[in-house]
Residue, then its C-alpha position, 0 to 999 in steps of 0.5 A: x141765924x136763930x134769936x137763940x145763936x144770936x150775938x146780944x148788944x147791949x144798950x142804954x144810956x150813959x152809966x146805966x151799967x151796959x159795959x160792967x154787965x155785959x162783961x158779967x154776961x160774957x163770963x156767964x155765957x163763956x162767950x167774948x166781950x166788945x165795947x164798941x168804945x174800947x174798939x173806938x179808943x184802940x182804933x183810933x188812939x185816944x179816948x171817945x170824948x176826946x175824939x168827939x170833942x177834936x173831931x166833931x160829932x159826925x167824926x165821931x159817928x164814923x168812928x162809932x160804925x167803924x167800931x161796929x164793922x171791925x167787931x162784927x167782920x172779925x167774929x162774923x162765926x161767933x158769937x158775942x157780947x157787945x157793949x154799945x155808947x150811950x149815944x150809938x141810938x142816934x147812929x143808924x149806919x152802926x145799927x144798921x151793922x150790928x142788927x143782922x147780928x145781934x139781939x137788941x137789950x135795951x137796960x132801961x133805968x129810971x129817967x130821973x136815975x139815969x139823969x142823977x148818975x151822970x148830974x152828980x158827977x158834974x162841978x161848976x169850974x173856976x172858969x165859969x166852966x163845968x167839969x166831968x160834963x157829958x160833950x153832947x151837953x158842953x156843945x149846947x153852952x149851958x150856963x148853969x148847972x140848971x141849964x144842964x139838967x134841963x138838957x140832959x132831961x130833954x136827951x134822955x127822954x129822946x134816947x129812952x123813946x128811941x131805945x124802946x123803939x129799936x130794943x128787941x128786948x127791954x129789960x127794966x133796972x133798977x137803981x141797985x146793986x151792980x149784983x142784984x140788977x145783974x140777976x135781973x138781967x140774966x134772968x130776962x136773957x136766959 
């Protein structure tokens, strides 16, 4: 298959717009979208945290290169717009699916960005507890919302080598509208 004829996944961290662009890119391009976490939730009947946080991590990875099969061996003659997990970096089997199929795009925002858009959604509890915390964050026991950026500073500078590593094509975002980093992206694509 050419680059050109190739189907594009989408990657990057969390909220860093993979899902909300690579719908805009399947309408532009005419061709279909998948989330590989929608496939995952569908497959499996509830939604991705939830089965990370009831099954484990390795569960979850099953589940994630499941997602990855069922997307590509269903549409194997077309091609398509996939929309990856933020962690799915960290997951070689389902990569390893999606590779012979698809160009890489790596949807790089700013690390302190990336870091804020996930940081701000987080509330201490009256439990001692945070709300709306990242599992992957909740699994290293922070105790403090300190603690918490530390952690999610330390995973996205791993994610963020990781992606450059495996990215056909990097496109650099910036924290802007969903329209303006749009125009970046289907600029780099065309």
């Amino acid at each position: 298959m050419s680059e050109f004829n190739k189907s594009i996944v989408i990657m990057g961290c969390k909220h860093c717009g993979k899902t909300t662009h690579g719908k805009a890119l399947a309408l532009q391009k005419n061709l279909p979208f998948f989330d590989t976490d929608e496939v995952m939730q569908t497959m499996n009947g509830m939604p991705v945290r939830n089965l990370y946080l009831t099954r484990g991590v390795s569960a979850f990875m099953r589940a994630e290169e499941e997602a990855c099969k069922k997307i590509i061996n269903e549409n194997s003659d077309r091609q398509l717009i996939i929309s990856t997990g933020g962690g799915i970096c960290d997951n070689a089997p389902a990569l390893n699916i999606l590779r012979p199929a698809g160009l890489f795009v790596f949807l790089e925002l700013d690390i302190e960005y990336s870091i804020q858009r996930v940081y701000s959604k987080i509330k201490p509890n009256h439990l001692g507890g945070f709300q709306n915390c990242p599992a992957y964050v909740m699994k290293e026991d922070p105790k403090s919302m300190n603690d918490i950026y530390a952690i999610l500073k330390k995973r996205y500078e791993e994610r963020f080598e990781t992606y450059r590593n495996i990215a056909d094509t990097i496109i650099r975002i910036r924290n802007a509208s969903v329209e303006d980093n749009f125009k970046i992206i289907s600029e780099a694509l065309r």
